[in-house]
C-alpha positions in Angstrom: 235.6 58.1 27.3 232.4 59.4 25.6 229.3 56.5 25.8 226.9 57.1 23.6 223.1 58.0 24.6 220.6 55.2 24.9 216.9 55.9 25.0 215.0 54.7 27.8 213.0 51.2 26.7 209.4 52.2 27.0 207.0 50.3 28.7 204.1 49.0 26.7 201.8 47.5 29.4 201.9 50.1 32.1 200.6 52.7 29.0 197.8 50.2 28.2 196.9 49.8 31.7 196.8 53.1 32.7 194.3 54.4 29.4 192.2 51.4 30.0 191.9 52.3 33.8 191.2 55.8 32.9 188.5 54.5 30.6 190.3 56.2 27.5 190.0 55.0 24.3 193.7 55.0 21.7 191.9 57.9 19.9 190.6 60.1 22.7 194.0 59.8 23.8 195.0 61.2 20.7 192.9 63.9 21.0 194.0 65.1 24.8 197.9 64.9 23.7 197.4 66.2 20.3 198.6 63.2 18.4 197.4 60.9 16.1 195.6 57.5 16.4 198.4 55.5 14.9 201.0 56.8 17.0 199.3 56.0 20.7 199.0 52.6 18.8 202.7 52.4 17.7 204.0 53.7 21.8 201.8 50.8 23.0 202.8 48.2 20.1 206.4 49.1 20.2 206.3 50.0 16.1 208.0 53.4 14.6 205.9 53.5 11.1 204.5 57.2 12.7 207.3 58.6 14.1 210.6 60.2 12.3 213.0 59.1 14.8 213.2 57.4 18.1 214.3 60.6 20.1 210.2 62.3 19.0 208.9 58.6 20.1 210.5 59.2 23.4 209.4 62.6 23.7 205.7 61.9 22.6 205.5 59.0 25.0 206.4 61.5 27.7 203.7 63.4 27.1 201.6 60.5 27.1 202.4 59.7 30.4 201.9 62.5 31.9 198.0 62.4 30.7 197.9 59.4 32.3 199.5 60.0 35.4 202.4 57.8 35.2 205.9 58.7 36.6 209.0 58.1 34.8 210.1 55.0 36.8 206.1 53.4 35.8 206.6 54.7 31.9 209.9 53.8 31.2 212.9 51.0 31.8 215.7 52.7 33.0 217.6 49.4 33.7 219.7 50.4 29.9 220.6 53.9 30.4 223.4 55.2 32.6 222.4 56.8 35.3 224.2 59.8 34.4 222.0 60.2 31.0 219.0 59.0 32.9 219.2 62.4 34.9 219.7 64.3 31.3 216.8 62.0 29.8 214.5 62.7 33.0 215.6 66.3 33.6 212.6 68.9 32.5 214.2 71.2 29.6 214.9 74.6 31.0 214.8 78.0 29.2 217.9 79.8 28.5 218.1 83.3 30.0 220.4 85.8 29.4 220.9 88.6 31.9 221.3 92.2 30.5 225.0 93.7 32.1 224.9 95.7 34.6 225.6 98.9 33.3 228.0 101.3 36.0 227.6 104.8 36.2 230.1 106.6 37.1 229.8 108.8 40.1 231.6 111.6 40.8 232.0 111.4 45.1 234.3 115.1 44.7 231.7 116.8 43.0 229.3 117.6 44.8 226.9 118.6 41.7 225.6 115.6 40.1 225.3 114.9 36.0 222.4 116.1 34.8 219.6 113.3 34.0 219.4 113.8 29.8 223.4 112.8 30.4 222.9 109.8 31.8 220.2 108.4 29.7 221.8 109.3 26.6 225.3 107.8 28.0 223.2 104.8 28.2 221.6 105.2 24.8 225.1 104.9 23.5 226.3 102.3 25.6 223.4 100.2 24.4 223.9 101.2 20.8 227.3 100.5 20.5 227.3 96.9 21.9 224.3 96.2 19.8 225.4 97.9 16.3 223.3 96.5 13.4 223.9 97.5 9.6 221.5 99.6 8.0 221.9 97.7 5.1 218.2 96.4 4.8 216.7 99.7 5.4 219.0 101.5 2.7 217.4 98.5 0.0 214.4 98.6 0.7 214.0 102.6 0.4 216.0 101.9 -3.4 213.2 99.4 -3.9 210.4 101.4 -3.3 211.9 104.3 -5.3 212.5 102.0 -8.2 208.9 100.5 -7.3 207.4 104.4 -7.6 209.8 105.3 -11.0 208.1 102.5 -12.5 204.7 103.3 -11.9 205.4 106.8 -12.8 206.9 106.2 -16.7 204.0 103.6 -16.7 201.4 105.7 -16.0 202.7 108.0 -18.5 202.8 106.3 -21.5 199.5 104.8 -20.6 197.5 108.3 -19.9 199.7 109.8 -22.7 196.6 110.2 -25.2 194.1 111.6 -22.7 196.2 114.3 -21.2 198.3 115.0 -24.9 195.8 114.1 -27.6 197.3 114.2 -30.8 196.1 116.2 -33.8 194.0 115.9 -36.4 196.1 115.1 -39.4 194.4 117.1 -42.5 194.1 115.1 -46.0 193.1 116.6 -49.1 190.5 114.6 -51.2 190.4 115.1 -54.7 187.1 115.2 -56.3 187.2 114.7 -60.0 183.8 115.6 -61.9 182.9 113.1 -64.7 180.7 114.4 -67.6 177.4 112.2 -67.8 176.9 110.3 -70.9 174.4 110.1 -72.8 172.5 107.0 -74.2 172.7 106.4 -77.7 169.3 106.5 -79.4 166.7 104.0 -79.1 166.0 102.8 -82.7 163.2 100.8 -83.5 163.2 97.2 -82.7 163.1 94.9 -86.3 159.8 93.4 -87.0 160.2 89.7 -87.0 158.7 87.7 -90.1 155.7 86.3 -89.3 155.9 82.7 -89.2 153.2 79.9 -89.5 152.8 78.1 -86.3 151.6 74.5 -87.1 149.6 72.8 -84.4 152.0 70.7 -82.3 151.2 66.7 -82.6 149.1 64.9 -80.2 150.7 61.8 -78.4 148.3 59.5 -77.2 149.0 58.7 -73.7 151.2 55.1 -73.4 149.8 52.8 -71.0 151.9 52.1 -68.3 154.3 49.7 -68.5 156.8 48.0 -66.0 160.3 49.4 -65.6 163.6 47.8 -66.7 164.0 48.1 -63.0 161.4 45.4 -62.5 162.4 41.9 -62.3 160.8 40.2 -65.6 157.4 39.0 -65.4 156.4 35.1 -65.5 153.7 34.0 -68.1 151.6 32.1 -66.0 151.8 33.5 -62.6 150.7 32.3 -59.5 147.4 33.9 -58.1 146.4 33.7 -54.7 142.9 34.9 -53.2 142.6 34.5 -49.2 140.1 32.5 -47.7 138.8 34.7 -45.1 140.0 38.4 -45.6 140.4 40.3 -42.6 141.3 43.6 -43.9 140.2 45.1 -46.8 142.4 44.3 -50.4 144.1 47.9 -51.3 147.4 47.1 -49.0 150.3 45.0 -50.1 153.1 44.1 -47.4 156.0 43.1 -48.8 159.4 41.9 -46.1 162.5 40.9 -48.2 165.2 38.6 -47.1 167.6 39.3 -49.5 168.8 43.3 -51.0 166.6 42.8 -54.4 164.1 45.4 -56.6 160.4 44.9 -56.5 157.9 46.2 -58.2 154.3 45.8 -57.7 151.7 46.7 -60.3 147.8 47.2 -59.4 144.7 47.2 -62.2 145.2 50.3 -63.3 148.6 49.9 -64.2 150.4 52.0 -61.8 154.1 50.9 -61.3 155.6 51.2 -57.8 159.5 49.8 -57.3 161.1 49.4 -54.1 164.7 48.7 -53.3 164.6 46.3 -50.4 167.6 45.8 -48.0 167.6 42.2 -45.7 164.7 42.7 -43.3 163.1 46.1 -45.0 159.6 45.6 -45.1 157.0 48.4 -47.5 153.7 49.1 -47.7 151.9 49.1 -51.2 148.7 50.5 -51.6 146.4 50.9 -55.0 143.6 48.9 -56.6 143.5 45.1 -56.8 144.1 42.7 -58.1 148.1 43.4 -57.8 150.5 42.0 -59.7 154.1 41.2 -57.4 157.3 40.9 -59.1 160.0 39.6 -57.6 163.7 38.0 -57.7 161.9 34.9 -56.1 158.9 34.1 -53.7 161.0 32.3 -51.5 163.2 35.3 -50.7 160.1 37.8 -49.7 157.0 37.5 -47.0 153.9 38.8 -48.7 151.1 40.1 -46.7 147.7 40.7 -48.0 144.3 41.5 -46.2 145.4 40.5 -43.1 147.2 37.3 -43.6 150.4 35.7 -44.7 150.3 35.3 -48.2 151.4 31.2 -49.1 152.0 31.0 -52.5 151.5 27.3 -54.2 154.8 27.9 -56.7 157.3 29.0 -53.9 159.6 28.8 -56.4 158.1 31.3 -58.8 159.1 35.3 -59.2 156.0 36.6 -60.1 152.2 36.3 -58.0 148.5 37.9 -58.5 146.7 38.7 -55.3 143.0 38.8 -55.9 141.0 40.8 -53.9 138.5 38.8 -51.9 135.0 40.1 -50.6 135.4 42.0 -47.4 132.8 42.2 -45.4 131.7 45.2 -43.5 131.3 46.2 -39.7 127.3 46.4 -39.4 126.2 49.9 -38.3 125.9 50.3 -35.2 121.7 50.1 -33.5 120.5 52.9 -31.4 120.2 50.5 -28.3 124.0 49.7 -28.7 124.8 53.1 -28.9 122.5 54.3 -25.6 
């Protein structure tokens, strides 16, 4: 009645004991019994997560043992396994060895002259070859596969190199030239004199004064004006920082016109001759800044302001002790 083959139980605290005596740590372990880390861990833990079956455990954690010196009785529980597959389990695996036949030769005792020696080797030679007879099969393929390999190359090669061996030809074409006859101009006659006509002297405009675009927000009557009480800069700039997408214009003495599309929180600088004249969709919805100062207008609720220029006065030269 067959039994079927149980592995020996192996045992966990003799393989700690003995790498922990040895002063080994789990991964120099590894390294003498080409392993891995996690597999001297799972033969000491008892786990399989690194192993494919139970059979390579068992033969891993006999290799194992014998790097640490530990017999088969110390390493494993026996206690399990019959005794008869204890001896298979414990038994070193042994080589297979086939002996070559001995081969007789024949020997002829009448005859006194004996065989020559090419005989009997090539009796041999075809004693050996006929027991061991192999089909020649492989060789016979792989001399058509080379051939066919070569015939390949060979129709390659020439329709490749055709053209440089074999040029072709020249093929011959015949142009036709066809002369054409020049023509001549026709003849120049003289160009028609044109009637002389009075020129009258063109009229003068008189140059307009300039005048706010229909662009321009309309202008109040009685504007605001503001004049600053202590000018820090002098008064040919105009800062102007909308709140709101509006047009404004700004006009300085002379009458020159300069309109600005402002976006929310757009600012422009204005310069020209004061006093300036700013027109706006509202005060309230612009910042005005003029010789160095917020502008405060007293009608926030006006559109339209004057910014008088006040006296600036200028940095004194500087003396020739201040400048040693």
């Amino acid at each position: 009645m067959n039994k079927s083959f149980k592995l020996p139980e192996i045992r966990k605290e003799a393989f700690i004991q003995a790498r922990e005596s040895l002063g080994l740590s789990t991964k120099e372990l590894a390294a003498k019994a080409c392993l891995s880390k996690p597999q001297i861990e799972q033969i000491e833990n008892g786990e399989m997560g690194s192993f494919y079956s139970a059979q390579i455990k068992y033969t891993a954690a006999k290799k194992v043992a014998s790097i640490l010196q530990l017999n088969e009785d110390q390493a494993f529980d026996f206690a399990q396994v019959d005794p008869l597959m204890k001896e298979v389990a414990t038994a070193a695996p042994t080589k297979k060895i086939t002996e070559a036949p001995v081969k007789a030769i024949p020997i002829e005792t009448a005859t006194p002259v004996a065989k020559p020696q090419l005989a009997v080797e090539l009796q041999d030679f075809v004693v050996e070859k006929g027991s061991n007879k192999t089909p020649s099969t492989n060789s016979s393929q792989k001399k058509l596969i080379l051939l066919l390999s070569l015939a390949a190359a060979v129709v390659f090669s020439v329709i490749n190199l055709r053209p440089l061996f074999f040029p072709e030809q020249p093929k011959e074409e015949l142009v036709v030239v066809q002369e054409v006859a020049p023509v001549e101009p026709p003849p120049v006659s003289d160009p028609p004199v044109a009637e002389e006509k009075a020129i009258s002297p063109m009229p003068v405009v008189a140059a307009a004064s300039p005048a706010v675009t229909t662009d321009c927000p309309p202008a109040e009557s009685a504007p605001t004006t503001y004049k600053s009480d202590a000018p820090k800069k002098p008064g040919d700039l105009v800062y102007v920082l909308s709140k709101t997408a509006q047009m404004v214009c700004v006009i300085d003495v002379l009458g020159k016109v300069q309109s600005k599309q402002l976006e929310p929180g757009v600012g422009v600088s204005v310069y020209g001759k004061a006093p300036f004249k700013v027109l706006t969709a509202g005060l309230d919805q612009v910042d005005l800044y003029y010789q160095g100062s917020k502008v405060r207008p007293s009608n926030p609720t006006g559109k339209t302001i004057v910014l008088e220029s006040a006296e600036f006065p200028q940095p004194l030269a500087p003396t020739d002790s201040q400048l040693r």
